[in-house]
Structure formats: structure tokens, C-alpha cells
C-alpha positions, 0 to 999 in steps of 0.5 A: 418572417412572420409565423405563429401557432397554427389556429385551435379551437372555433374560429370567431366570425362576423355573423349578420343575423346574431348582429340583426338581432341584437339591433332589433332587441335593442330597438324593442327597449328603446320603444318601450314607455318610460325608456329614457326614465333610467338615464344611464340605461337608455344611454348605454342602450342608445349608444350600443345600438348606434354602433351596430348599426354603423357595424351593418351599414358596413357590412351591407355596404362591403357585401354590395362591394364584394358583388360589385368586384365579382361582376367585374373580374368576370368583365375583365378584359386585360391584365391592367384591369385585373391588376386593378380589381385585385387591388381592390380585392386587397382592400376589401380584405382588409376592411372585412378583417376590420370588421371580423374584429368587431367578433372579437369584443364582448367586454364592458369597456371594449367599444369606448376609448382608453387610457395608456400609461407607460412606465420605465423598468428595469435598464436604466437610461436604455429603459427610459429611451424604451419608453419613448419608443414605445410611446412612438410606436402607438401613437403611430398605431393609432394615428394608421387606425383614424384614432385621435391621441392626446399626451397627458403626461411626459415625464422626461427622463434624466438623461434621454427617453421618458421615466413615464407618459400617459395618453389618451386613445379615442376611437371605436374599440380603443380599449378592446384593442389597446387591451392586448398591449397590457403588460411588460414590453422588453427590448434587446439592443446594442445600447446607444447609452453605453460607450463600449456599446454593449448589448442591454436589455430593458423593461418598459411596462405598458397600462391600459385603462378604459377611458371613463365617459363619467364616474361610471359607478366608481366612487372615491373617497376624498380621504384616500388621496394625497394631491400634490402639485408642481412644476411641469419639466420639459426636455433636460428637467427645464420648467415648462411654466413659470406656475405650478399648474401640474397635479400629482393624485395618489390612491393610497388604497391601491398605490396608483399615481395619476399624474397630468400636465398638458391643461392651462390650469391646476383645476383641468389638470385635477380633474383630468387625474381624477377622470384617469384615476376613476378609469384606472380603479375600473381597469382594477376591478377587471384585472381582479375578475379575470385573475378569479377567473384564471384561478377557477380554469387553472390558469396561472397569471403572472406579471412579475419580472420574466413575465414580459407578454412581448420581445423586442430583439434588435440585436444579434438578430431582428425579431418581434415575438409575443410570448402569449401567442408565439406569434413572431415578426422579422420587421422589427422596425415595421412594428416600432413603425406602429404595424401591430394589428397583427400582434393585437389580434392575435391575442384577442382570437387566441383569448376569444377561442380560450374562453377568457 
């Protein structure tokens, strides 16, 4: 069962000119002299124009598939190669979807990689095994899509599941992607945790970050951080190491908590946080902008409790709804399975055709 709002609004599109143009714009700034005094400039140039231009060898390379698979439909002789050529259609559908959801990304950190942090709410023991399903589901997300993961953090929880985790996602549009999973994930189940095995409701809330390649103009302030240090746990709160090469940063401007322990030494793992934290600050100063700008439409934000963007219901009926886009899926362990391309770009067409 799957079924959503009918489509409003213009409907984002991939367009080869708007395309063609940008990459000889930006061919015209890479030629012009003292190109590579800006560093910064030439490099964020440099790296735009290396991922359109992957963008239109793909399209032209599709195009040329799509040409191909015409001729032969026409050449077709039997149903196995029909049978054949529609697999094949099947498959460019879906690459040329891929490639309609370039469209779909116009913010500053949408190409580059991201950072996620998942963190138990309300629910107790069910909230804390949540989170670890949660965890599951993207990673499994991201390894169906070729992204590479790296699990920074996992703080066990005290019974089962995790209190918290952190991971990084790397991959072309991670953020633009990853982007619409932000927020309050909620999940209804008969509890495994609950020996009258009772129906519970549990919270798990879900950061995205974009994943910073540098300081990228956020500065901190030494002075605004208290960094502690301590001893990794592993499953049942056993000490992983005998050291103590865990590191805990807190912002005490902004409240937020980095914590990393996957590296060998304390000084990795500081520097990995201070990266995660810079990335995070970045996520703030979005956040901030699109709450201005939903403040000058009339729109209301929210991200208090009630304010979950998606529902995980496993009993007494089976559905995945998001909230946002009203978009519903009866495959509930399809999308714990990882499957939430359409959940995600549901998300970012309804935010492209709303202006925001």
C-alpha cells in the first residue's frame, strides 16, 4: 500500500540547457587570470564544475541508452526479448529518477557528505532499542545507494538498543538527501521489553549535519567548550580499552554534545568532535535561516513533542506515514529494511514546489 497527496504545484525537472550553461559559466571563471589566487573560491568552483559535468556525461550517456532500447523494442521479435527490453526500461527509469533528483538540490551543503546523530526520547528501553533500529535502517539506506558509513559514536543503552549514535555519510548529495530525515521519528509496537507485551510508543530524534571538509567559516571559541574525556563502553557498559581515549566537547553557547570514540587516540577523536561540532554549528545557522524564512511566509514550525515528521506503526496495523507529505507505506519492514528513497523525495519535491 503506498499512497500520497496528489502532485501541486510546478513539477521539478532535470533540464540539460539550465545544466550546460552553469558548466560553461563556470568554465569562463576558471579561465579567467588569478583564478587560483582565492583558494577557497577557485576550489568550491573547481568542485561544482566536476560534479555537473559527472551530471551530464550521465544524462548524455542515458539519453543514448534510452535511443538504443527504442531501436530495439522496434527489433523485438519474441516475448523473452521484450521481457528483456522492459527490464532494461526498469532500470533506466530508475537512473533517470536518480538523475531528476539532482533538481532537486539548491542549498549550500546539499552536494557534500553529512553527518547524523540519533538520540533516544521518550519510551524508556523501547526508545533506546528505536534508536538502534534507526541506525540499522540508514546505514542499510546508504549502503543500497554506494555511500560509504563510519559509526563514530554508540553509546549503549543500559538495557538494550543505543542512548545515542553518530555517523558519518559520504557520497554525492548525502546532505541534500539525508536532509529530510531531520526530526522526530516515532514508532508503535507491542514492546518486546514488556512482559504483559504491551503496546508502547517510542520517540528517537534524528540530526543531520552537513559534514564540513574544513573550518568552513565557522570559528570557535576555545573558551566556549568544556572537553571531557573517558572510557569507551562496549555492549552491557563493559570498557571497550583499558585507556581513556573517548572525548566528550560541549558548546555551552548552543548546548550541543559531540562525542567520538571509534579512533585509537584521544587527540583523533578531539579532532574528529571539533570537525562534527563545526559541522553541526553549520546545521544551526540553517536551521535558524529557514525558521526566518517560514516566519516571513506564515509558516509554523515546530519540533517539540507531537511535532514527529514520521510514524513507524507496527501494531495493530502495519504503516510507515510521514506526516509532512502524507506519503504512507504498508511495507513497514521494507522501509526498516533501509527502502526510503521515496519517503525522501517526497519531501524534497513538496519543499522545492513550496519554495522552501
Amino acid at each position: 500500500m503506498r499512497s500520497g497527496p496528489s502532485s501541486t504545484g510546478s513539477v521539478i525537472t532535470f533540464d540539460p540547457d539550465s545544466l550546460n550553461d552553469r558548466i560553461a559559466e563556470l568554465e569562463e571563471s576558471m579561465g579567467e587570470p588569478g583564478f587560483w589566487d582565492d583558494q577557497k573560491r577557485a576550489a568550491a568552483i573547481s568542485s561544482e564544475h566536476a560534479r555537473l559535468a559527472r551530471r551530464r556525461d550521465s544524462y548524455d550517456a542515458l539519453s543514448g541508452e534510452a535511443r538504443d532500447l527504442a531501436e530495439l523494442m522496434e527489433l523485438a521479435s519474441d516475448d523473452g526479448e521484450l521481457d528483456e527490453v522492459a527490464q532494461n526500461v526498469s532500470t533506466l527509469r530508475h537512473e533517470l529518477d536518480r538523475l531528476q533528483e539532482e533538481a532537486l538540490f539548491g542549498g549550500e551543503y546539499d552536494a557534500g557528505d553529512a553527518v547524523v546523530s540519533i538520540h533516544a526520547g521518550e519510551g524508556g528501553t523501547d526508545a533506546q532499542d528505536w534508536a538502534e533500529m534507526l541506525l540499522r535502517m540508514y546505514l542499510r539506506w546508504a549502503e543500497a545507494r554506494g555511500y560509504k558509513t563510519e559509526v563514530l559514536e554508540a553509546s549503549p543503552g543500559e538495557e538494550a538498543g543505543l542512548k545515542s549514535a553518530t555517523f558519518t555519510v559520504s557520497g554525492d548529495n548525502a546532505y541534500g538527501l539525508l536532509r529530510a530525515e531531520r526530526g522526530v521519528h516515532r514508532l508503535v509496537r507491542l514492546s518486546p521489553f514488556d512482559q504483559a507485551h504491551r503496546r508502547h510508543t517510542s520517540f528517537a530524534q534524528v540530526i543531520v549535519s552537513p559534514l564540513l571538509t574544513d573550518e568552513g567559516g565557522i570559528d570557535i571559541d576555545e573558551s566556549d567548550l568544556r572537553i571531557d574525556t573517558y572510557r569507551a563502553r562496549g555492549a552491557g557498559g563493559q570498557p571497550v580499552k583499558k585507556t581513556d581515549p573517548a572525548v566528550r566537547i560541549t558548546h555551552l553557547p548552543t548546548g550541543i554534545v559531540v562525542s567520538v570514540q571509534n579512533e585509537r587516540s584521544q587527540l583523533s577523536n578531539k579532532n574528529t568532535a571539533l570537525k562534527i561540532l563545526r559541522s553541526r554549528l553549520a546545521e544551526l545557522e540553517q536551521e535558524q535561516r529557514e525558521e526566518e524564512l517560514a516566519r516571513e511566509r506564515g509558516d509554523v514550525m515546530t519540533t517539540g513533542f507531537g511535532s514527529q515528521i514520521r510514524s513507524y506503526v507496527l501494531h495493530p496495523y502495519q504503516l510507515v506515514k510521514d506526516h509532512r507529505t502524507d506519503l504512507e507505506e504498508g511495507n513497514t519492514q521494507g522501509v526498516l529494511d533501509g527502502k526510503l528513497d521515496e519517503f525522501i523525495r517526497a519531501y524534497l519535491l513538496r519543499q522545492a514546489t513550496n519554495g522552501g
